[in-house]
N, C-alpha and C positions, 0 to 999 in steps of 0.2 A: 504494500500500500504506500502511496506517494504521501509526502509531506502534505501536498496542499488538499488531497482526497482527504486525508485526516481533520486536517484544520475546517475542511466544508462539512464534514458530519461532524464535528466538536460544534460549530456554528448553530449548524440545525437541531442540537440537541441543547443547547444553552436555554433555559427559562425564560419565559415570555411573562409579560403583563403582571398579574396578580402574583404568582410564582415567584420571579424574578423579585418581587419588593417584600415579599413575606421572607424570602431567604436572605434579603439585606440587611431587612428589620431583627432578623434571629442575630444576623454577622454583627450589627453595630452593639447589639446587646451583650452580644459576648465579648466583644472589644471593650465595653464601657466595664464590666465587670472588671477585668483582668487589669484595665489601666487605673480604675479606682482603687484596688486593694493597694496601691503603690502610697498611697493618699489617707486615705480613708479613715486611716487607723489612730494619724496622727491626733484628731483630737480626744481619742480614747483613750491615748497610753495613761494619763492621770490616773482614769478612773479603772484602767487595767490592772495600775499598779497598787491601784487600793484593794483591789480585791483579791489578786495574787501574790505579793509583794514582787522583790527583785527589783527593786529600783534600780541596781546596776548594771541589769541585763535589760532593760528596755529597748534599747538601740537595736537588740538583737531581732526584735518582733519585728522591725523595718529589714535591718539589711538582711535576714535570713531568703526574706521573700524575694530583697533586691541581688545576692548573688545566683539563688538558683534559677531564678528568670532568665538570669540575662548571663547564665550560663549555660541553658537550654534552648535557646532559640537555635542557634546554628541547629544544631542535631535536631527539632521539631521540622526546619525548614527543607534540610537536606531527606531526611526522612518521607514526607509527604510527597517531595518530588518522587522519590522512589516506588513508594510501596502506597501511595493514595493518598489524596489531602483528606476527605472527606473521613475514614475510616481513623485516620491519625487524630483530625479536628476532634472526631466524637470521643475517642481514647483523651484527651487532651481534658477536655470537659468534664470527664469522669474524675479524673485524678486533681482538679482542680476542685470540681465539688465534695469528693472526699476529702479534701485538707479543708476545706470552709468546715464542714461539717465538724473535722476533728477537731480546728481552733476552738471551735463555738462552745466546744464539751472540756477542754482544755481545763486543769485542777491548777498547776500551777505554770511557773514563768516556763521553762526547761519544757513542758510540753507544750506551751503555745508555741516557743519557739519554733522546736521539732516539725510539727504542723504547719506552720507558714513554711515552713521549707518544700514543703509537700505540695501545699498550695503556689508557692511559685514555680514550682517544676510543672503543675498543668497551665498556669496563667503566663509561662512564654511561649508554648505550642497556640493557647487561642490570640496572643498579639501577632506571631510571625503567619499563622497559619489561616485568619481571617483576611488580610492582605493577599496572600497567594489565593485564596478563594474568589476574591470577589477578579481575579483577573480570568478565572476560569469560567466566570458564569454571565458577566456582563461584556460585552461589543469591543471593540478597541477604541472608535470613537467617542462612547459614552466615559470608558473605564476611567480616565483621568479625574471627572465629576464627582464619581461615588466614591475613587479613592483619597479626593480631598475630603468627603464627605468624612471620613473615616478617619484622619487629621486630624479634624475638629472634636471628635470624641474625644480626643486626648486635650484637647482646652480645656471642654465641658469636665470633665475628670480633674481637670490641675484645679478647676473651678470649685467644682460639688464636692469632692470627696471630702477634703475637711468638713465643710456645713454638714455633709449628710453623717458623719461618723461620728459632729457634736448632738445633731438630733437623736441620730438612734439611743445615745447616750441616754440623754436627757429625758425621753417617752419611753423609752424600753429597758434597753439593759444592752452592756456594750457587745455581748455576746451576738447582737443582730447586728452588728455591722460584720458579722460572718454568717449567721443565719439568712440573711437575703440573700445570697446570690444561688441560694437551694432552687426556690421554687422558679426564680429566672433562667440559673441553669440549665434545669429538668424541663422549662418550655423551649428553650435553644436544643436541646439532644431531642426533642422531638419533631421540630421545624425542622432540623436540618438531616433529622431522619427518613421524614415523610418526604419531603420536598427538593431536596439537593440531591442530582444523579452524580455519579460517581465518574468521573473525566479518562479516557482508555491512555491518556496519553501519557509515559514515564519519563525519568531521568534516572539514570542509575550515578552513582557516587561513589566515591572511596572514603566513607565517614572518617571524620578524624575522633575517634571515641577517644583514645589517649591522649591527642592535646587539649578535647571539652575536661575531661578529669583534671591534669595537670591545672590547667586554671584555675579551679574550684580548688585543689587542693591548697597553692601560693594565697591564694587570696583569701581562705578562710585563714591561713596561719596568719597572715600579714594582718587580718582585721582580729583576731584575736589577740596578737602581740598587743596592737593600740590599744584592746577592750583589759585585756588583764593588766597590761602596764601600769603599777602604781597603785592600782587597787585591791586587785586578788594575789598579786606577787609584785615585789620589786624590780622594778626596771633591767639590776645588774644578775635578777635570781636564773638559777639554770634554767627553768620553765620558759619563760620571757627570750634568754638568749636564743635557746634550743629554737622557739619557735619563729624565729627571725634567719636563725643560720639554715632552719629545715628548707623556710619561703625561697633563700635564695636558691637553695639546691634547687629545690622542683622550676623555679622559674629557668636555670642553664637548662636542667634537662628537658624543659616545655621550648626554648628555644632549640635545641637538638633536635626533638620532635617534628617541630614546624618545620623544619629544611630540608628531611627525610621524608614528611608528607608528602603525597597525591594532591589532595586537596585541604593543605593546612585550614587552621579556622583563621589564623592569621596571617600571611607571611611572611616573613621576619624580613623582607627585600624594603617592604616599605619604610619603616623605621629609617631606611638609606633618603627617603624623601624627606627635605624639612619642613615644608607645610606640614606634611601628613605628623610628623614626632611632634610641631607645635601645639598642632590642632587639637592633637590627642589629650598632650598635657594640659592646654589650655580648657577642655571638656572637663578633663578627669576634675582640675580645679572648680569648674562651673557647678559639677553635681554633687561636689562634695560641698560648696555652697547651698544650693539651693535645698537639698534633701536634708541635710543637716539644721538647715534655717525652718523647714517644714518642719522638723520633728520635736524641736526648743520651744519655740514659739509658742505654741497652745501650750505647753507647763510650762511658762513663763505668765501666759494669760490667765491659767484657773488657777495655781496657784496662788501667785503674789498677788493678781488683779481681784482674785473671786469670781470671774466673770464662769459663766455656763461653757457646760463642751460645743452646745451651739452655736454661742456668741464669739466662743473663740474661732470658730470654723469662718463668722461672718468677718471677725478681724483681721482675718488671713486674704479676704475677700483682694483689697488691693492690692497685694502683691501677684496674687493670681492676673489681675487685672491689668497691673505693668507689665508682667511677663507677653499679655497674649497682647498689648496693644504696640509694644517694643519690637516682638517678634515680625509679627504680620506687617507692621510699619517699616523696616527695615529690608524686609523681602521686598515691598513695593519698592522702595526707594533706589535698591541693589539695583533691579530690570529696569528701571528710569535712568539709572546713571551709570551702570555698569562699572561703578567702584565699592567695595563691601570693607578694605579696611580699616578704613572709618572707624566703622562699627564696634567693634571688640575692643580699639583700641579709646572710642568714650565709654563703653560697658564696661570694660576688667575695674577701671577706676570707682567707675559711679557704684560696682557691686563693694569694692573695698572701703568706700567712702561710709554704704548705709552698713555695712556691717560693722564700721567704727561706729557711729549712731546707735546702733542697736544695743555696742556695749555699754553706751549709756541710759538706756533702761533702768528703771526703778520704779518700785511702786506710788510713786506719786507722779509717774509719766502722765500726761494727761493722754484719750483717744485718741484724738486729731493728732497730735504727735508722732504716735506710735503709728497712724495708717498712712501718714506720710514717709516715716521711714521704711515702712513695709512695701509700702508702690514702691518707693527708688530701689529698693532691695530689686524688686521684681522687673524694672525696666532695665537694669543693668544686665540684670541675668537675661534678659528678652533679646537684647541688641547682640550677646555674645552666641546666642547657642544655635540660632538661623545663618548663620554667618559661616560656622566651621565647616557645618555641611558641606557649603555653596566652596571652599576654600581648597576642601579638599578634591574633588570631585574636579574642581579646575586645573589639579595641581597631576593626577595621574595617571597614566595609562588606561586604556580600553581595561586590558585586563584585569587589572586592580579595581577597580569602579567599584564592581559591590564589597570586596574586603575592604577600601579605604571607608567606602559609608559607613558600613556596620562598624570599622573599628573606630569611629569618630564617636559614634553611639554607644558602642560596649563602653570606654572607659568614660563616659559619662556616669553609664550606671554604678560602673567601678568607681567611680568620683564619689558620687552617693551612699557606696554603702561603706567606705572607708571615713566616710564625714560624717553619718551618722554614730558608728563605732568611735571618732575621735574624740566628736563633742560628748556622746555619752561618758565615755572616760575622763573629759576634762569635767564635767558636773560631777560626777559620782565623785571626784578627788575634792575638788574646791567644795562641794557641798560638806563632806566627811570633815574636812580641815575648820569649814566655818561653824559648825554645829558646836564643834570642841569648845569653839570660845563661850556659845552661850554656855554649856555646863557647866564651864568655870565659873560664870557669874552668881553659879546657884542657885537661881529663883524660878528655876522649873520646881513645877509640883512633883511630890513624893509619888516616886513609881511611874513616872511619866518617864518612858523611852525613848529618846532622841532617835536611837536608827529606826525606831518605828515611826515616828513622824517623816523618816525618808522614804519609807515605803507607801507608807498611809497618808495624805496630805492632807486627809479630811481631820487630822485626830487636832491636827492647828486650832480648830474653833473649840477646844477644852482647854486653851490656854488662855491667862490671864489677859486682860488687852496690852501691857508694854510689850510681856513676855513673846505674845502671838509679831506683836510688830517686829519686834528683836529677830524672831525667826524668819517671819516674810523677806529683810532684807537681808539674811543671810541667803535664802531661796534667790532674791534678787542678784545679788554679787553672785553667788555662784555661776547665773546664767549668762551675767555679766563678762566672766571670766571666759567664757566658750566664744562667744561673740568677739572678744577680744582676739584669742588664739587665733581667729578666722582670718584676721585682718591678713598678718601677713603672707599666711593661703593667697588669698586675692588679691596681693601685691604680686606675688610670684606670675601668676594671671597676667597681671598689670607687663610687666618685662617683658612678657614672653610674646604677646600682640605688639612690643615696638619690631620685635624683629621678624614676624610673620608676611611672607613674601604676597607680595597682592600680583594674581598676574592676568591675564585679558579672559574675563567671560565669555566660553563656551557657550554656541546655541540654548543649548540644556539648563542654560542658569535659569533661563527664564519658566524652569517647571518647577517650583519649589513643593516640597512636601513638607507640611507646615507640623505633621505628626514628629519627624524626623525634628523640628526644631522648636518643641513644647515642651521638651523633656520627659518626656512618658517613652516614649516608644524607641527599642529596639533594635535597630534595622538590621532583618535580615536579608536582603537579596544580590542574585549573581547580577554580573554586569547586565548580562541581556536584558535580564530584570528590568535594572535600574533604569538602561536607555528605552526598554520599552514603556517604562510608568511616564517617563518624562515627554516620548514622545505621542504618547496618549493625551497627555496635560495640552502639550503645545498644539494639537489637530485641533479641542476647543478651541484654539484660538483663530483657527485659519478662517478665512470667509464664509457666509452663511453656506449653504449647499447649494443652492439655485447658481450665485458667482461663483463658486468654486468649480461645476460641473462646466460651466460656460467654458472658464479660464482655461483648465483641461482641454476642451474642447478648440479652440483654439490652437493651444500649444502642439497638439496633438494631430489637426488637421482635419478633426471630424467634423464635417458641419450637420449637425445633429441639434436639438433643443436638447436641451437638461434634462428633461420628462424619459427623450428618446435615449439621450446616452446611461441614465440609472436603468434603465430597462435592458437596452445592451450589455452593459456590464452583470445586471444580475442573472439573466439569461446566461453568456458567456461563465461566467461560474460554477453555472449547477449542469451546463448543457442542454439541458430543454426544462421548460418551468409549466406546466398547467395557466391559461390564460386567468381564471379564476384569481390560484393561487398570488400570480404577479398583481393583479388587482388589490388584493388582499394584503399583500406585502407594502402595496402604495398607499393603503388607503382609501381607495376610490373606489365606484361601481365600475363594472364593466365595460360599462358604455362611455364613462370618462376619461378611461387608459386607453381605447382601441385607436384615437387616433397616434399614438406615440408609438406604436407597436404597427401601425400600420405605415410609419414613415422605416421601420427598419425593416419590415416587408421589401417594400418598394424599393428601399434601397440593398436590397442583396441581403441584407446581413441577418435574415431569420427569417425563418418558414414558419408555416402555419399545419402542424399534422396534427388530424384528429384531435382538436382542440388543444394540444401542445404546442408551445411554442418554444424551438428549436434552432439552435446557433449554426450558422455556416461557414464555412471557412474563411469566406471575407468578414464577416462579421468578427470569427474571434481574430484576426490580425487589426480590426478596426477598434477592439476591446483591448486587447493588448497594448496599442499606443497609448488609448487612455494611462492604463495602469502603468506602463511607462512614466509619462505625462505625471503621474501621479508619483510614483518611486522618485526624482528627480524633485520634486517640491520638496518631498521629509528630508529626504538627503542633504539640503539645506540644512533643518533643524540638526545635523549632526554635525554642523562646521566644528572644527578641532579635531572630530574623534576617527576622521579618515576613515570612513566604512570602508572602502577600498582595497584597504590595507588586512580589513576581517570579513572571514568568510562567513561568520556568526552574521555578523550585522550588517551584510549584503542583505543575506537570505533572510534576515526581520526584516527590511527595507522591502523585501520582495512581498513577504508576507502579509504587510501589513498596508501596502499598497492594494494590495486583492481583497482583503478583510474590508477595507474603509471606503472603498467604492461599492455600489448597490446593496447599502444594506438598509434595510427596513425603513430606518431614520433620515437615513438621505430622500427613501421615496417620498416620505409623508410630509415632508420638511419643503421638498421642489413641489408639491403637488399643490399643497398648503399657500406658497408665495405663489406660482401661479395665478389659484384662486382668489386670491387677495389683489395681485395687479389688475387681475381683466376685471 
C-alpha cells in the first residue's frame, strides 16, 4: 500500500461533525486534568499539611508529580507512535486515575507523595498523547486551530488551578482536589472509547528506556541532596555527599548512554549549540522560578495573611495574568518585528527584581501591594518563557527540531521541581532556626509544641495575640528568606540573556505554540512533528479558499473557477467520487455543483459513469499542477529549513499539499463566498 493510498483512507476515516467535537471535548478535558494537577495543589499544601503533617516534605507532593511527568512523556510519545495512540491514551488514563484515587485515600505525607508519582506517570502520556491525537483525527488545514485551542488549556490551568484547589479546600475537603478528576476521567475513557477509531498507521522506534531511567535516577538524587541538605542531614554528612557524588555518576553514565543511543531522548551534540545550553539554563532558571513562586505563595497567604485556600488561589490571580498577557504579547510582537531578544533580556531582570519584592513581604503587606508584585513576578516570567522556544528552534538543525523543543521544555520542568525542592528546604531550615528564638523567649503556653505548629498552622489561633504575632513573623521571614535565595537564581537568568545569540526568524517563527510557552506543557514531538504543527498554524493564515484556489489556478495555468478546480482536485484524489457524494462534500444540492463539474466534463478532465464521476488522465496532470502550485507556496513557509536538503520534509510538503486541497472545508468555504458575491 502506497503512502498516499494510506493517508486517503486515514482521511476518510477521521471523525466528522458531532464525532469529531465530542472527541475534542473528551481530549481538552483530559488535557485540563493533567495540566491542572501541576497547579492545583498548591493552595492545598496548608491545609494538606495540617492534616498529614511533614511540613518538610511538602515540596515533594509538587515535584514528585513534576519529575515523573516530564520524565515520561518521551516514552508515552514514542510509544503510541509504535504500538497505538489511542490504546496507550486509554492505558494513560487508567494509571492517572489510579494515582488520583490513591492521593485522595492517602494516610500520610510519604504516601501522598508515592501516589502523585503514580499520578504523574499517567498525566505525561495524556499531555504528550492528546497533542498527537488531535493530529490524527482533525484535517491538516483545521489542525493548527484546535491545537492552539489546546495551548490555551494550559492558561486556563496556570489560571484555575490554584482558585479551584482553594475552593475545593474551602467547600469540601482537600482530598477533592484528587477526587474530581474520577468521575471526569471515567467520562474521557468512555468518549474516547466509544468514539475515537484506532489510526492503522505506525512508527516503530528504538526506545531509549535506559536514558528515561538514568534521568529520573540524577534528578531524584540531585533534588533530594537540596531537600535533605541541612534539615534531615548535614550538608558535609555521608548521606548528602553520597547523594551528590551518586547524581554525578548517573549523569557521565546518562551522557555515555545518549551517544550510544538510536534515538537518544536527548542528544548530547546539542549542548555543542549555544543558544540551545543558554536557552536550557535560562528555562531551567525560569521554572525553578515560577513553580517555586506557585508553591510559597499560598503558605505565605493563609498563613501569615489568614486569608482562605480560595482567596489565596484568587491572589495568585495576577500573576497568572502577567504571565498569559506577557507571553501572548511578546509572541505578537516577535512576528511584527522579527526580533525576540529583547524579550528575556527585560524579563530575566523584571522576574529578579519582583522576587526581591516579594522578599519583602510581611504580614502587614497590604493586597494591592502584594498583586502588584505578583503580576510583575508573572510578566517577567511571560516575556522569558515564549521567547526560548522561538530561540531555539531558530538556532538548529532540521534534525534537532523536536529534541531542541522538548529539551527547552524538559529542563523547564526540571527548573521546577528542583525550585520547588530548594525553596522547600530553605523554609523548613529558616523556619526551624526562627521558631528556636521564640522558645527562648518562653511565653509559649505549657505543652504547646512549636514543630507542631510547623506542621499544623491552624494550632497559631490557640496562641496568645503577641505570642501568635511573634510567630506569624517568624512564618513571615522564613518565607522571606526563600524569596531572597531566589534573587540570585534570576540574576544568573539575568547574565545568561546578555549573551544569548539572536539570529534571523525562520518562516516557522510565525507559528507559535502558546502551550509550549505557558509553562505547563511538555513538549514532546519529532521534527516532522514540529514542522508539521507549524505549518498547519501558518495555512490558517494563507488567503481565504475562494483567493487561494484562484491564485493556484493561475500559477498553475488552469483556467478553471475555484468551485471547478476543489472538485478536480477532490475527484483527482479519490479517483472517481459519487456525484451525490461530491455535493455533499460541498455542501450544496445537486443541482448547485452540476455546473462546476460540468465545466470539467467539457473540459476533458472527468467523465461522467453511471452516476460517478471519474478522473482522466488530463484531468489528473491538470490536478497535479495544482498541487504542485500548491507544494511550492508551503515550501515558502519552510524558508531556512531547506526541505530540499530532507527527504522527510519533501515528502510532508508532498503530503500535505494533496491533504489541503479539496477537502471538505475548502468546498463549503468556495461555495459559501460564491453565494455570498452573486
Amino acid at each position: 500500500m502506497t503512502a498516499e493510498t494510506t493517508a486517503q483512507k486515514e482521511s476518510r476515516s477521521m471523525p466528522q461533525g458531532r464525532d469529531l467535537y465530542v472527541i475534542l471535548g473528551a481530549l481538552m478535558l483530559a488535557m485540563l486534568l493533567a495540566a491542572l494537577d501541576q497547579t492545583i495543589v498548591s493552595t492545598a499544601l496548608p491545609t494538606i499539611v495540617s492534616d498529614l503533617g511533614g511540613l518538610n516534605h511538602l515540596s515533594w507532593v509538587v515535584t514528585a508529580y513534576l519529575l515523573s511527568s516530564t520524565a515520561s512523556t518521551p516514552l508515552w510519545g514514542k510509544l503510541g507512535d509504535q504500538y497505538g495512540r489511542k490504546r496507550l491514551f486509554q492505558t494513560s488514563i487508567v494509571i492517572f486515575l489510579i494515582g488520583s484515587a490513591l492521593c485522595g485515600v492517602a494516610q500520610d505525607m510519604t504516601q501522598l507523595i508515592a501516589f502523585r508519582a503514580v499520578q504523574g506517570l499517567g498525566g505525561g502520556g495524556l499531555m504528550v498523547l492528546v497533542v498527537a491525537i488531535v493530529g490524527d483525527v482533525v484535517p491538516v488545514r483545521e489542525r493548527g486551530r484546535y491545537q492552539g485551542l489546546f495551548g490555551a488549556v494550559f492558561g486556563v490551568s496556570s489560571v484555575c488551578g490554584p482558585l479551584l484547589g482553594g475552593w475545593f479546600v474551602d467547600n469540601l475537603s482537600w482530598r477533592w482536589v484528587f477526587y474530581i478528576n474520577i468521575p471526569i476521567g471515567i467520562l474521557t475513557l468512555i468518549v474516547i472509547a466509544a468514539v475515537l477509531h484506532a489510526t492503522s498507521v505506525r512508527e516503530q522506534h528504538k526506545i531509549d528506556y535506559l536514558g528515561t531511567l538514568l534521568i529520573v535516577g540524577w534528578a531524584v538524587g540531585l533534588v533530594l541532596m537540596t531537600t535533605w541538605g541541612g534539615t534531615e542531614y548535614a550538608w558535609t554528612s555521608p548521606q548528602i555527599i553520597g547523594l551528590g557524588a551518586g547524581s554525578v555518576v548517573l549523569i557521565v553514565v546518562w551522557v555515555f548512554v545518549e551517544l550510544r543511543a538510536t534515538e537518544p531522548i536527548m542528544p548530547p551534540r546539542l549542548f555543542r549549540e549555544g543558544i540551545f545550553s543558554q536557552s536550557s539554563a535560562i528555562s531551567f532558571v525560569i521554572g525553578f522560578a515560577m513553580f517555586g513562586a506557585m508553591t510559597f505563595i499560598p503558605i505565605f497567604l493563609q498563613v501569615v495573611h489568614g486569608v482562605s485556600p480560595t482567596m489565596s488561589g484568587v491572589h495568585l490571580l495576577p500573576m497568572m495574568l502577567g504571565l498569559l498577557v506577557a507571553s501572548i504579547g511578546s509572541g505578537q510582537l516577535i512576528s511584527a518585528t522579527g526580533r525576540y531578544k529583547i524579550y528575556p533580556m527585560a524579563g530575566a531582570p523584571i522576574v529578579a527584581l519582583a522576587m526581591w519584592l516579594c522578599s519583602n513581604m510581611d504580614e502587614t503587606t497590604s493586597t494591592l501591594s502584594m498583586s502588584l508584585r505578583f503580576a510583575l513576578l508573572g510578566f517577567g516570567l511571560g516575556l522569558v518563557m515564549q521567547v526560548l522556544v522561538i530561540a531555539v528552534q531558530n538556532a538548529v538543525p532540521y534534525k534537532d527540531l523536536g529534541s531542541a523543543t522538548s529539551g527547552v521544555t524538559f529542563f523547564r520542568q526540571i527548573g521546577g521541581s528542583f525550585g520547588v525542592a530548594v525553596f522547600g528546604s530553605v523554609f523548613a531550615n529558616q523556619l526551624s532556626s526562627n521558631m528556636e528564638s521564640v522558645v527562648r523567649k518562653g511565653q509559649l503556653p505549657a505543652g504547646f509544641d512549636p514543630s507542631a505548629a510547623e506542621g499544623n498552622p491552624k494550632l497559631l489561633d490557640r496562641l496568645p495575640p503577641q505570642v501568635k504575632a511573634d510567630v506569624l513573623h517568624v512564618y513571615a521571614d522564613s518565607i522571606q528568606t526563600v524569596f531572597l535565595w531566589a534573587v540570585p537564581i534570576a540574576l544568573v537568568a539575568v547574565v545568561l540573556t546578555w549573551f544569548l545569540r539572536e539570529t534571523p526568524l525562520r518562516a516557522t517563527a510565525g507559528a507559535k505554540d502558546y502551550g509550549e510557552g505557558l509553562g505547563g506543557a511538555p513538549t514532546v514531538r519529532s521534527s516532522r512533528h514540529e514542522i508539521e504543527r507549524a505549518l498547519s498554524v501558518l495555512m490558517r493564515q494563507d488567503a481565504k479558499a475562494l483567493e487561494l484556489y484562484e491564485r493556484l489556478g493561475a500559477l498553475a495555468g488552469v483556467n478553471l473557477t475555484a468551485g471547478s478546480m476543489w472538485a478536480l482536485c477532490r475527484i483527482a484524489k479519490d479517483g472517481s467520487v459519487p456525484g451525490e457524494e461530491l455535493a455533499e462534500r460541498a455542501g450544496v444540492p445537486v443541482e448547485h455543483g452540476r455546473p462546476y463539474v460540468d465545466r470539467l466534463i467539457n473540459a476533458g478532465f472527468v467523465l461522467r459513469q453511471s452516476g460517478d464521476l471519474v478522473i482522466t488522465e488530463s484531468g489528473r496532470v491538470a490536478a497535479d499542477r495544482l498541487f504542485e502550485a500548491r507544494r511550492q507556496g508551503l515550501a515558502e513557509h519552510l524558508d531556512g529549513w531547506s526541505p530540499e536538503e530532507h527527504p522527510e520534509l519533501a515528502g510532508l510538503l508532498i503530503r500535505l499539499s494533496r491533504e489541503s486541497l479539496g477537502d471538505d472545508a475548502d468546498g463549503k468555504a468556495i461555495h459559501a463566498g460564491a453565494a455570498s458575491d452573486a
